[in-house]
C-alpha positions as a Python dict, from the first residue, in 0.01 Angstrom:
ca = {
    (1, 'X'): (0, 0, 0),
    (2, 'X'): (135, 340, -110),
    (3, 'X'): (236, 559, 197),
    (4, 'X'): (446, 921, 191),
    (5, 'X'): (736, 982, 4),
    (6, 'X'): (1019, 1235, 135),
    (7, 'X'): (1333, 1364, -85),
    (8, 'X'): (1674, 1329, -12),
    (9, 'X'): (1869, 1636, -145),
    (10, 'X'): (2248, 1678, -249),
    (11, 'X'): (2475, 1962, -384),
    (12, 'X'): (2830, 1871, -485),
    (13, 'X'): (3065, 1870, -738),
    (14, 'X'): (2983, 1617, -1049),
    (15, 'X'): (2946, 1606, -1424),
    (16, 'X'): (2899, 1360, -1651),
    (17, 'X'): (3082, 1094, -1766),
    (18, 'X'): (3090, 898, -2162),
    (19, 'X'): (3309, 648, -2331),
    (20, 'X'): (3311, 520, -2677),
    (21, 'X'): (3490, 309, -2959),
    (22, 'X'): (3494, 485, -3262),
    (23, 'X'): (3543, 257, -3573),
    (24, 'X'): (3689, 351, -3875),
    (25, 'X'): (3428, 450, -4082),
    (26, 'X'): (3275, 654, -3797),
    (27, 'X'): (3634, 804, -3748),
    (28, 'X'): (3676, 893, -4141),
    (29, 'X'): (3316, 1027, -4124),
    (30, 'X'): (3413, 1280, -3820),
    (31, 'X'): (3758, 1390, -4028),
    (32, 'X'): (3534, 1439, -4311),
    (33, 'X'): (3329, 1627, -4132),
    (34, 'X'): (3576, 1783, -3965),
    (35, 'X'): (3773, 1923, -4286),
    (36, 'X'): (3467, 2084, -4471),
    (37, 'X'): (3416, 2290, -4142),
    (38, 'X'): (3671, 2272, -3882),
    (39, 'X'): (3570, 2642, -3737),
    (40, 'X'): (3218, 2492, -3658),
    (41, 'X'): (3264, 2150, -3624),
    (42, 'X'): (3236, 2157, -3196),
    (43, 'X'): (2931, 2351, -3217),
    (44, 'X'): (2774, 2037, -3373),
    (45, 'X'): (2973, 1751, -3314),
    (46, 'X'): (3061, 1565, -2995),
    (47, 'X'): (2848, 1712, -2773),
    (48, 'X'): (2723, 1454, -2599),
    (49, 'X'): (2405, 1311, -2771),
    (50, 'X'): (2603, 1063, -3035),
    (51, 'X'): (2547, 700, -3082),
    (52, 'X'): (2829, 523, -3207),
    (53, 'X'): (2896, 131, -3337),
    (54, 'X'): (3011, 67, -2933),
    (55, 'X'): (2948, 263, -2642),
    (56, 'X'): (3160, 137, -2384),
    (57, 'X'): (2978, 327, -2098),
    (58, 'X'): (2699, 530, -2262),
    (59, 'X'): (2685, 789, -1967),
    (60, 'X'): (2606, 881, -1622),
    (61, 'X'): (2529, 1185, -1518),
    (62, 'X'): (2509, 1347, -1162),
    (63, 'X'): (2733, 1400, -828),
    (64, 'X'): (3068, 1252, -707),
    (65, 'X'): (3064, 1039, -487),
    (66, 'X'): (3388, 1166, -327),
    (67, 'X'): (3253, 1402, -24),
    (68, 'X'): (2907, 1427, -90),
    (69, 'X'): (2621, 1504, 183),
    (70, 'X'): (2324, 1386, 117),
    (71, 'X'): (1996, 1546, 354),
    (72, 'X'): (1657, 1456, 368),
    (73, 'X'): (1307, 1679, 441),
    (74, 'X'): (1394, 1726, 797),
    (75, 'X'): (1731, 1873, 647),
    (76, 'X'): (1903, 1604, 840),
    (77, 'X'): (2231, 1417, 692),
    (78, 'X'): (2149, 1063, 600),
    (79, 'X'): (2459, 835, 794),
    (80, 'X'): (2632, 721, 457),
    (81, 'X'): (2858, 465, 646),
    (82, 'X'): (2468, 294, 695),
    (83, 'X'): (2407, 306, 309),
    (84, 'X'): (2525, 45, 43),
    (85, 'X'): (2714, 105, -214),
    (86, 'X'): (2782, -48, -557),
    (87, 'X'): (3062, 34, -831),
    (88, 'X'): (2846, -56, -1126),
    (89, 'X'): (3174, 34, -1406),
    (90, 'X'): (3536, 82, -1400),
    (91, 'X'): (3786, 178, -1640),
    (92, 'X'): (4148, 253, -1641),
    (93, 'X'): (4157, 326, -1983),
    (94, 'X'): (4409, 70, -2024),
    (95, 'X'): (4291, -248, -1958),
    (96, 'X'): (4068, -294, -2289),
    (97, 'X'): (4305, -92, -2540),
    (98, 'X'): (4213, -189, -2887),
    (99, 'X'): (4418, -132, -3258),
    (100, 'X'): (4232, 10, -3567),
    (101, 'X'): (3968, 206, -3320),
    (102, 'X'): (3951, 544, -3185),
    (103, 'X'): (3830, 606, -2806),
    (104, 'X'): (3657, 915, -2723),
    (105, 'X'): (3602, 1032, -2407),
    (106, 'X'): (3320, 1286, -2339),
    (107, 'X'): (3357, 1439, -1954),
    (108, 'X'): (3193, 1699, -1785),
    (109, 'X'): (3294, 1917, -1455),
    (110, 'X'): (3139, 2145, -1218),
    (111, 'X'): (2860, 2203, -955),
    (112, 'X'): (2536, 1967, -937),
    (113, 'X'): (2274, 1991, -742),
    (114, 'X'): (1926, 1834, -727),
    (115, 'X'): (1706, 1536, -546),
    (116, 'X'): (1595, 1139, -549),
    (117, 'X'): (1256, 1073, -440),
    (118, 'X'): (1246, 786, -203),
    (119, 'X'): (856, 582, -194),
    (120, 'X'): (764, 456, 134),
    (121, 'X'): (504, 186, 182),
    (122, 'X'): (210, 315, 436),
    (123, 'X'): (366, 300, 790),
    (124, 'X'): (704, 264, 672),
    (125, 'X'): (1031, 423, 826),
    (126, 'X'): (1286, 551, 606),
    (127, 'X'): (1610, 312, 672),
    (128, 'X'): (1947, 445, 496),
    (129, 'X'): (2036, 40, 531),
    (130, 'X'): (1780, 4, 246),
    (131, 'X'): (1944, 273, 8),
    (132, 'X'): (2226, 124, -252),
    (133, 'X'): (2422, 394, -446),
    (134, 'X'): (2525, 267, -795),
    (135, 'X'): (2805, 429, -847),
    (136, 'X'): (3083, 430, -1155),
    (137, 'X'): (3490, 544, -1122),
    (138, 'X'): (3738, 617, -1393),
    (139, 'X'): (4112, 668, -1329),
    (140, 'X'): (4263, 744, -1669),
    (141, 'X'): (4637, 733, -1569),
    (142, 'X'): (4763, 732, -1898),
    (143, 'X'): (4614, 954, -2166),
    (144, 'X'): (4352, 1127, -2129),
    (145, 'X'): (4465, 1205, -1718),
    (146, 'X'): (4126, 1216, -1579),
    (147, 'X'): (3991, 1076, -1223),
    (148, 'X'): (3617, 1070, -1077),
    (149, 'X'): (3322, 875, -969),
    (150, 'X'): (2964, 977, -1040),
    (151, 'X'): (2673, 845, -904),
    (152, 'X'): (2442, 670, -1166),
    (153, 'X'): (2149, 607, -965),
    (154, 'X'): (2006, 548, -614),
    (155, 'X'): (1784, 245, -535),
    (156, 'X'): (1583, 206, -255),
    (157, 'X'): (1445, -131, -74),
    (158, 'X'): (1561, -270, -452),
    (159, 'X'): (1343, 40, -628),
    (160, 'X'): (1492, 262, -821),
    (161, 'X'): (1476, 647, -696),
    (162, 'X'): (1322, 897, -942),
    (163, 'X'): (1546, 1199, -961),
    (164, 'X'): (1611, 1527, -1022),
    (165, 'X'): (1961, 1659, -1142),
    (166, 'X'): (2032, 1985, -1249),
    (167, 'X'): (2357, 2222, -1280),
    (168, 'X'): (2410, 2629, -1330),
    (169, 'X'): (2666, 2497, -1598),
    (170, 'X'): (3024, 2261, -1698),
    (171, 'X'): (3304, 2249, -1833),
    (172, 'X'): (3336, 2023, -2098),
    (173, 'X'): (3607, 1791, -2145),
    (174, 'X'): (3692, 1581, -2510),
    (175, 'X'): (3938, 1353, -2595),
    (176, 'X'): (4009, 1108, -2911),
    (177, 'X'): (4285, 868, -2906),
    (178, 'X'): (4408, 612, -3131),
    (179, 'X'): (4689, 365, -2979),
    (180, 'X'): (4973, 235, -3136),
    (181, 'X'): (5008, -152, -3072),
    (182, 'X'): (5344, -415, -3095),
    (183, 'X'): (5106, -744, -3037),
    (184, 'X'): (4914, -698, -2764),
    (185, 'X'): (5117, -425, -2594),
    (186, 'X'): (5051, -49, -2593),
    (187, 'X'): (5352, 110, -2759),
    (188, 'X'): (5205, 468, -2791),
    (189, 'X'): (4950, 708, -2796),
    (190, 'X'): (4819, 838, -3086),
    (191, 'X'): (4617, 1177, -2983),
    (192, 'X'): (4393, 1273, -3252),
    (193, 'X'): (4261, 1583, -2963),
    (194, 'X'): (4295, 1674, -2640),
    (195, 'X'): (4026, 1956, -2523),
    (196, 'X'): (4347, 2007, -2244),
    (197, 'X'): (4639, 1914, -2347),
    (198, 'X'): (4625, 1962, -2701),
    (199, 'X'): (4398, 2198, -2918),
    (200, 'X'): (4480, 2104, -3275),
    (201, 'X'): (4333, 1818, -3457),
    (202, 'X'): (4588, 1578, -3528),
    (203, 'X'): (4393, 1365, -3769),
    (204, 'X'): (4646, 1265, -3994),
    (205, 'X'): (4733, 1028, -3731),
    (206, 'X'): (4410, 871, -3884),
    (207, 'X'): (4600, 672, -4120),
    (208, 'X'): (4877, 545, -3848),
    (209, 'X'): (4559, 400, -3584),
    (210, 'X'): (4436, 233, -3935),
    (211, 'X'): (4696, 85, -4112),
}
């Protein structure tokens, strides 16, 4: 039987967080695109909303989980140490390198704020023992150098939580890499853009990730 529901708020630092395998046609297609308009190509292109042949982690979007206070109607902190939680993806960015492919990371930054809607039966208690955080990490050591965890969704009594994310604006974060392979081994990276590290479009390292 339906009872009350009450909202557990959160404000912390977050983003959002994407990984794909670009194949070659998909790559020639974006260095295509890339050439008839390179002035406007960002303004149109890798922004977020693509589909590509393999989505390695399609996306998450929402808070860190490093530091963040969650509080419910009462304004009260809910004890994390009583609430489970599960790391539902990992990547190193190493572990699953791949020849004739291009990876491209899509990463957001900055302030998040907003609310999951917990459903209690008639009579029930809210118990934090009954909330699970799914929660992914990536710790890119090599290239791109990028490190966070964002919380993907919060379930309660096996339920997932509606929610409620919103931010007052990112920074966004690209990066396409090709890797150069002896066997099985990484021998080097092949940077085709860096939205950090490196501004111009190398993409006639195109025809090194392909050949």
């Amino acid at each position: 039987m339906a009872g009350k529901s009450i909202t557990l708020t959160f404000k912390n630092f977050g983003g959002e967080f994407q990984y794909h395998r670009l194949n070659k046609e998909e790559s020639i297609c974006l260095k295509n695109i890339f050439e008839s308009d390179s002035d406007s190509f960002l303004d149109t292109n890798l922004q977020g909303g693509e589909s590509f042949e393999k989505a390695i982690w399609p996306g998450s979007y929402g808070p860190s989980m490093d530091n963040i206070e969650i509080k419910n109607d009462e304004n009260n902190k809910i004890d994390l140490d009583q609430v489970n939680k599960k790391q539902i993806f990992f990547t190193d960015g190493e572990s699953d390198l791949r020849k004739g492919c291009l990876d491209y990371y899509y990463i957001t930054e900055g302030k998040i704020f907003g609310n999951y809607t917990v459903n209690l039966l008639d009579g029930e208690v809210f118990d934090p023992k009954k909330l699970t955080i799914n929660y992914i990490e990536y710790s890119l050591d090599g290239s791109p150098e990028k490190y966070g965890t964002i919380i993907h969704e919060v379930e309660y009594d096996g339920k997932t939580c509606d929610m409620e994310i919103e931010d007052n604006g990112v920074e966004v974060y690209r990066s396409i890499i090709g890797y150069e392979m002896i066997e099985d081994d990484l021998s080097d990276y092949l940077v085709i853009y860096d939205s950090n590290y490196q501004k111009n479009w190398q993409w006639d390292l195109c025809e090194k990730v392909f050949s």
